[in-house]
C-alpha positions in Angstrom: 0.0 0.0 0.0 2.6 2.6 1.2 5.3 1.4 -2.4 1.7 2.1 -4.5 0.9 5.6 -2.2 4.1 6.9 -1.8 4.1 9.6 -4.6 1.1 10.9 -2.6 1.8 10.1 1.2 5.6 11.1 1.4 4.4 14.7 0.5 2.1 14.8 3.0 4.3 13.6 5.2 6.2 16.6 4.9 3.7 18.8 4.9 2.5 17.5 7.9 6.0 18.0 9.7 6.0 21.6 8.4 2.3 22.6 9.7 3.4 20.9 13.3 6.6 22.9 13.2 4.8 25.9 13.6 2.8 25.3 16.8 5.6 23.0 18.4 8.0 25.8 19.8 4.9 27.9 21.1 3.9 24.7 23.0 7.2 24.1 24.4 7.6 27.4 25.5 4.6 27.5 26.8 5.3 24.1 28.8 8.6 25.3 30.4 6.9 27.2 32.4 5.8 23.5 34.4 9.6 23.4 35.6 9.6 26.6 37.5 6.3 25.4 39.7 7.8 21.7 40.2 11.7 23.8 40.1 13.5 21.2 37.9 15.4 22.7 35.0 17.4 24.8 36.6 21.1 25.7 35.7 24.6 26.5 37.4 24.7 29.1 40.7 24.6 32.4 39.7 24.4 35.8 41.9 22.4 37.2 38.1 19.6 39.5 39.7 17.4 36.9 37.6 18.6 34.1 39.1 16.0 32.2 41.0 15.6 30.5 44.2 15.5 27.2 44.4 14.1 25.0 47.8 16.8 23.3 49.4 15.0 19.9 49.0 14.9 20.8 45.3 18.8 21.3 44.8 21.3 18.9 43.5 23.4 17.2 46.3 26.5 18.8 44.7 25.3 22.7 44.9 23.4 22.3 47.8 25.0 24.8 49.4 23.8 27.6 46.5 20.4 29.4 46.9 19.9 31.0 43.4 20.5 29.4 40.0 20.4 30.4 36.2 16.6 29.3 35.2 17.3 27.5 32.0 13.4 26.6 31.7 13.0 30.4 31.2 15.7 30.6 28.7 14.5 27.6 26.7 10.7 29.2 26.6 12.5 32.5 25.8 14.2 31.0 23.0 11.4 28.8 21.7 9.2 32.2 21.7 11.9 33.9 19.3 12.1 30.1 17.5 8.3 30.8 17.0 8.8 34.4 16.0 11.3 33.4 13.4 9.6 30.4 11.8 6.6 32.4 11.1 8.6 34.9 9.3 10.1 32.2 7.6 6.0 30.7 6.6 5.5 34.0 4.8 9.0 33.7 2.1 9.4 29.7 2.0 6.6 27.6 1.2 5.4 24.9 2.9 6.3 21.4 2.1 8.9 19.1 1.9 10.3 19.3 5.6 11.8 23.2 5.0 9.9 24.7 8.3 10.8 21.3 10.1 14.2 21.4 9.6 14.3 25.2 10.3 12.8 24.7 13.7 15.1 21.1 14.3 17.9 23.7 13.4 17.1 26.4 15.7 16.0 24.4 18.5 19.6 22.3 18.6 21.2 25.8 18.0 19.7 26.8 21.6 20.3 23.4 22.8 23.4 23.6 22.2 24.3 27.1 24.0 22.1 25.8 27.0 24.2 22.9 27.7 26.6 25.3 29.1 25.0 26.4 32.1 23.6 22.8 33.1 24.6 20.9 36.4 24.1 17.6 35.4 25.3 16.8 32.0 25.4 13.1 30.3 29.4 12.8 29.7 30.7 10.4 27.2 34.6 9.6 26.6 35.1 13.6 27.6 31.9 15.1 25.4 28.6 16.6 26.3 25.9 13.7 24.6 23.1 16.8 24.8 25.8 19.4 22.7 26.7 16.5 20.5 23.3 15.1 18.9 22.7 19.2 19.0 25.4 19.9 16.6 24.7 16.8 14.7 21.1 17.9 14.5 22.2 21.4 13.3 24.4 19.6 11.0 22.2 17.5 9.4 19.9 20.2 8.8 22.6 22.4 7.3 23.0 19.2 4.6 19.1 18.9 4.5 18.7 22.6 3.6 21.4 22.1 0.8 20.3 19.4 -0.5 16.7 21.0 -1.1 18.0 23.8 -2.7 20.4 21.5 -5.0 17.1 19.7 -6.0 15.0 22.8 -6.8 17.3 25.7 -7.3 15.6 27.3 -4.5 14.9 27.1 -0.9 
């Protein structure tokens, strides 16, 4: 069914990635917010007049001794909302279709991803490297070579 349908249901596909692209990072900044009321998500100590206090039954063992802490949920809602801003800017220039606004919003998002990883506590180590910063410059990556590869194809993004 799907070898006879594919001419019609691989486009859709797409398109289907594309029209969820556009809601996703307004939902996700949206549900950020969830981490400051249950206070996961937070980042490194910082003395930042923005920096928020955490319960002590909240903290980490290792910087329990550290009131207020970088709030990396409000930075990842911050930067979804400008991911948001940005993609529908991009709606009104590139057509929909063919994974374009997907891989804009898989680019962007890894691009904060990335920067975020910075200010974590707790970071999945591997052989020396950051797992979260790696898929997020591989992610960033293979959209880079997705975008190229579209406009090879068409001429055109």
């Amino acid at each position: 069914y799907v070898k006879k349908r594919k001419g019609r249901i691989l486009p859709l596909f797409w398109k289907l990635l594309d029209a969820g692209a556009v809601g996703l990072p307004l939902g996700q900044a949206i549900a950020r917010w969830g981490n400051y009321f249950n206070q996961e998500l937070y980042g490194r100590p910082t003395s930042l007049p923005w920096g928020i206090y955490i319960r002590p039954e909240n903290r980490l063992l290792s910087v329990w001794e550290y009131e207020r802490f970088h709030p990396l949920w409000l930075y990842e809602s911050l930067w979804c909302l400008i991911i948001f801003i940005i993609i529908i800017k991009i709606i009104k220039v590139i057509s929909m279709g063919k994974g374009k606004i997907f891989a804009a919003y898989l680019g962007l998002y890894g691009l904060g991803r990335f920067f975020l990883e910075f200010l974590r506590i707790e970071v999945w180590i591997i052989n020396g490297v950051n797992v979260a910063q790696a898929i997020s410059a591989g992610l960033i990556i293979a959209v880079v070579i997705w975008w190229l590869t579209l406009k090879k194809s068409n001429g055109k993004l």
